[in-house]
LUMSESE-414060 format. One record per residue (C-alpha): residue number from 1; residue in one letter; x, y negated, z negated. Coordinates in pm, whole numbers. Layout:
BEGIN
{site NUM, 'a', {X, Y, Z}}
...
END
This chain:
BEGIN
{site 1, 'x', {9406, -9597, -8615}}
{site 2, 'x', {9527, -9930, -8786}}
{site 3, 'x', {9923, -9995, -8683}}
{site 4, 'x', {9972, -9990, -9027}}
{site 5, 'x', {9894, -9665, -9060}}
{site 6, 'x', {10018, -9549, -8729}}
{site 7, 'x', {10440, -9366, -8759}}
{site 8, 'x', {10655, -9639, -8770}}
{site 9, 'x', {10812, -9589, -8426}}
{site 10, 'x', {10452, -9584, -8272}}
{site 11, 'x', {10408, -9961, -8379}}
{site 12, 'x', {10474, -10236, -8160}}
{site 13, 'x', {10765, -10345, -8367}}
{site 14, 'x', {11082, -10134, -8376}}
{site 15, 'x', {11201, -10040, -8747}}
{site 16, 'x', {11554, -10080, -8852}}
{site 17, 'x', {11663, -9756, -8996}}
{site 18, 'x', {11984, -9752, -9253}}
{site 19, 'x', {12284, -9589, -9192}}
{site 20, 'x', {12370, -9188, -9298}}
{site 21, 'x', {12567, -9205, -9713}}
{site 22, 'x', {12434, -9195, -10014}}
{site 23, 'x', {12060, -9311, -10094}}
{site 24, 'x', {12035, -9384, -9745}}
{site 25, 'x', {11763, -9249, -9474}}
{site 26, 'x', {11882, -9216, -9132}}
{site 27, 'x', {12152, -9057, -8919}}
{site 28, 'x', {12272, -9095, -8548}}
{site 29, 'x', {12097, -8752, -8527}}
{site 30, 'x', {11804, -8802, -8646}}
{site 31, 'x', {11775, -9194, -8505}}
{site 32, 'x', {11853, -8991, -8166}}
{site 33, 'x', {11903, -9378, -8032}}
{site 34, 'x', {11604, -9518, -8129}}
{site 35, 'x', {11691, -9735, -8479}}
{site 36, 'x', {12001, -9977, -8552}}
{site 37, 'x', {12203, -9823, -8794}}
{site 38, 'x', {12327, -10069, -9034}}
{site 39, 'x', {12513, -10008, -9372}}
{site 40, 'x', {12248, -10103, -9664}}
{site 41, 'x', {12548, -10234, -9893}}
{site 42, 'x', {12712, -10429, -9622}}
{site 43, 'x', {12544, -10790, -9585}}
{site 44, 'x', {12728, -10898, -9264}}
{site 45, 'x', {12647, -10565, -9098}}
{site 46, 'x', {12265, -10620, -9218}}
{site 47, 'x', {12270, -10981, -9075}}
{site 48, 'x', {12476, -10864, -8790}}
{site 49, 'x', {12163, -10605, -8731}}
{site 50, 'x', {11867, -10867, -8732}}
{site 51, 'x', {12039, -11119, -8544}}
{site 52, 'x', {12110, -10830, -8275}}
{site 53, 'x', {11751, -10721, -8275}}
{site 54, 'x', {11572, -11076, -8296}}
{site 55, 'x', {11810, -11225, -8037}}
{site 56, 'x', {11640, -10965, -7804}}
{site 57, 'x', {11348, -10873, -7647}}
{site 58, 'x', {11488, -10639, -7399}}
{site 59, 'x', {11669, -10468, -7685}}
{site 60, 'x', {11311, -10455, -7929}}
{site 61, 'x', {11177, -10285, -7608}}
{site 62, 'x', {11422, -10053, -7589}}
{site 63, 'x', {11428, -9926, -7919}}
{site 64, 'x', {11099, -9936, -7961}}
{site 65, 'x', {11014, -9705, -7649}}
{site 66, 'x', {11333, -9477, -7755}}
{site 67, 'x', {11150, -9458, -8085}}
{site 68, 'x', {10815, -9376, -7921}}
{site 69, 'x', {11012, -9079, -7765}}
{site 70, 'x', {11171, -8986, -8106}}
{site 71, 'x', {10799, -8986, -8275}}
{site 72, 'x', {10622, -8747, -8028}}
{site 73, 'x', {10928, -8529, -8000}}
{site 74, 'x', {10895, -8450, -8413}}
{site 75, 'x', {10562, -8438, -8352}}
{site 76, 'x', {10610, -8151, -8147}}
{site 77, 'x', {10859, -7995, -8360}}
{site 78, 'x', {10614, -8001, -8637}}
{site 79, 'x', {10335, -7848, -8451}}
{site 80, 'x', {10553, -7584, -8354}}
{site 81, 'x', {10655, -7496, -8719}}
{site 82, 'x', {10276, -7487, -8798}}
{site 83, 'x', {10227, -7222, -8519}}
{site 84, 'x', {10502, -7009, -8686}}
{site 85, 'x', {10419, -7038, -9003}}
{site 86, 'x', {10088, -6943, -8907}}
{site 87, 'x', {10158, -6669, -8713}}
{site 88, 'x', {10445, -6550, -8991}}
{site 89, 'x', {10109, -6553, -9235}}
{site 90, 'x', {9879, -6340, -8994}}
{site 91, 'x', {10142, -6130, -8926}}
{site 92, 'x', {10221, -6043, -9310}}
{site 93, 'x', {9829, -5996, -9320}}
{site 94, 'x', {9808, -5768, -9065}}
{site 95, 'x', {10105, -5580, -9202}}
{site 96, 'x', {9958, -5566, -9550}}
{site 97, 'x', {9578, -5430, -9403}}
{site 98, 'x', {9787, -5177, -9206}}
{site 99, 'x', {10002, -5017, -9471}}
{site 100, 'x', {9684, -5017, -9759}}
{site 101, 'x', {9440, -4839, -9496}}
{site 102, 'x', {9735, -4628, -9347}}
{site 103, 'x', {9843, -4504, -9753}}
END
């Protein structure tokens, strides 16, 4: 898989996620650690933010390995809401071949 198509927090670079308000994407509890939150509408803060994370390297690695942790833990959460959902269907199935050969 091309990096480019690979989650953002699975890439070598980390990504800088915006701060939680309105038409904004991220919150501390979603980031879980792994983005800068910056305020989209606040230049300094935004400057403040790349400076931070350029100035770096221990603090790319960081968030970068946080966000590797963030990625596989959704990952997980989404596999586990396929299983239910799957076994919500079979058991709705089941219930509806039970009750029309029972009737």
């Amino acid at each position: 898989m091309s990096s480019r198509h690979k989650p953002a927090a699975l890439r070598e670079q980390p990504t800088m996620k915006r701060s939680a308000g309105p038409h904004t994407c991220a919150s501390p509890e979603l980031a879980g650690g792994a983005a800068r939150l910056i305020d989209p509408y606040n230049v300094d803060n935004i400057a403040e933010a790349l400076l931070e994370i350029s100035g770096s390297s221990e603090r790319r690695k960081e968030k970068r390995e946080l966000g590797q942790v963030r990625a596989r833990a959704f990952d997980g959460l989404k596999r586990r809401a396929h299983q239910q959902l799957l076994q919500n269907q079979l058991n709705l199935k089941l219930k509806t071949i039970t009750t029309q050969h029972y009737n």
